[in-house]
Every structure is written in C-alpha cells, then in structure tokens.
N, C-alpha and C positions, 0 to 999 in steps of 0.2 A: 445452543452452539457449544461445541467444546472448549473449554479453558485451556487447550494446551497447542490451540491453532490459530495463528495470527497472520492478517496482511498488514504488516507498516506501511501509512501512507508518507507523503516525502516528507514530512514534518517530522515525523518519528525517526526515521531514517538517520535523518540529521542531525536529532539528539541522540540515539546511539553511537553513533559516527565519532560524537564531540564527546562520549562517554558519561553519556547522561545512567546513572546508575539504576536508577528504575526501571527505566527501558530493559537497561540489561538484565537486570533479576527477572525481572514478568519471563523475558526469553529465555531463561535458562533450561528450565525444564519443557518446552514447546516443543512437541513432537511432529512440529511442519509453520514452518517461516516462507512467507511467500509475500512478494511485493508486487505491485502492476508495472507496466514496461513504461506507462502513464508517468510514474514516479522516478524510476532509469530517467527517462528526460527531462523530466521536470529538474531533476537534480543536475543533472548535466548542464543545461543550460543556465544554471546561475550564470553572471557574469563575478569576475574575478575569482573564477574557482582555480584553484594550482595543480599543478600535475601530482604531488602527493592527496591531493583531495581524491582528483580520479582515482589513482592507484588505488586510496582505501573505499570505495567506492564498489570498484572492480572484484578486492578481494571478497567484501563481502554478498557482490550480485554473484561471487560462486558458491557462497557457502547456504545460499536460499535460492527457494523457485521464483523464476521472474515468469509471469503469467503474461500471455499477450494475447492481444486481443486482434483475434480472427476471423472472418466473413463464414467459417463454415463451424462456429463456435456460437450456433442460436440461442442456448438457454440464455450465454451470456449476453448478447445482445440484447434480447429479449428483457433481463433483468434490465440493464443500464437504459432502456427507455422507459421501463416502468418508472424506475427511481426518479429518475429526470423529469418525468413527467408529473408523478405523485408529489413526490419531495423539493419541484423547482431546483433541483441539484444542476452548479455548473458541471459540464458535458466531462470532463476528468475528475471530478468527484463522484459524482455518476458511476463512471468507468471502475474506481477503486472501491467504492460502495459494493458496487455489484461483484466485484471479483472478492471481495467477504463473504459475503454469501453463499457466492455461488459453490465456495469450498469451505462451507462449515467455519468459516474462522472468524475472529474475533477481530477487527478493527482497532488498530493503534492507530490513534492522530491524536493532537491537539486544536481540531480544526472545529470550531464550534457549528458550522453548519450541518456536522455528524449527530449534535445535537436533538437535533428536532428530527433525525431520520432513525428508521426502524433497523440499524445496520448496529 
C-alpha cells in the first residue's frame, strides 16, 4: 500500500481536529486523504458536540474525499463482508476497513480491533 494515502477513521479525525501533531505530520505530505461517510456520522452524532465543532468538521470533510457507501459499489461491498466476516469486524469498522483498501490507503485509527485485521 502506499505511504502517502490514507483513510482516517473517526478516532483519527478527532485527534487531528484537537491538533494532535502526529496525525498532522503523517498527513502532510499524503497525496489523497479520504474518510468513510461511516465516520461523517459517527462524529456528528457525538452528543454535546458545539456548532464550532461542526464548522471544523465541515471545513475539513472539504478538504478530503468522503467515500460513501453505495449499493452499485460491489467490490466495496464485497470487501466489507469479507472483513466482517473473516475479522468478526463490527459492521462500521468493517465499512472503514474495507474503504482502506479498497483505495490503496493506509488506515489511521487508534482502534485496537484494526489490530488483528489485515487492513
């Protein structure tokens, strides 16, 4: 996989967001930043999240590809039940799993269940 292509799942997100400095060095030089729509809600739906939260939120779902997941999108599919199935992966980990792969990129989480998966 290339070292210059990454999906942030919503954990990563978050620590860039809060200006986690690592995060941001890894991304500096990344020739394609791309998140799941999976992690759009997942983030969204914190509770007590504040409207300067959205805002930066918002500016940076424009400045990366949000990947969503489609019924006439099989390869993707197809992965995220392999994962799910191989890996006991919950159903949006799964989801964000497979959207790695499916586009060459590299996986930013802190989520130890990425762990034990081949992503």
């Amino acid at each position: 996989m290339s070292g210059k292509r990454y999906v942030l799942d919503t954990n990563a997100i978050i620590a860039l967001l809060q200006g986690n400095l690592a995060v941001a060095r890894l991304l500096q030089r990344a020739e394609w930043i791309g998140v799941s729509v999976i992690s759009q809600i997942e983030f969204l739906a914190f509770s007590g999240l504040g409207e300067d939260d959205k805002a930066l939120l918002q500016q940076f779902l424009e400045r990366v590809e949000v990947i969503n997941l489609t019924s006439d999108n099989t390869d993707l599919i197809d992965q995220v039940i392999a994962l799910r199935q191989q890996n006991r992966l919950k159903l949006p980990d799964a989801i964000i799993g497979a959207i790695a792969l499916n586009n060459s990129a590299s996986l930013i989480t802190a989520d130890q269940v990425f762990a034990k998966s081949p992503i």
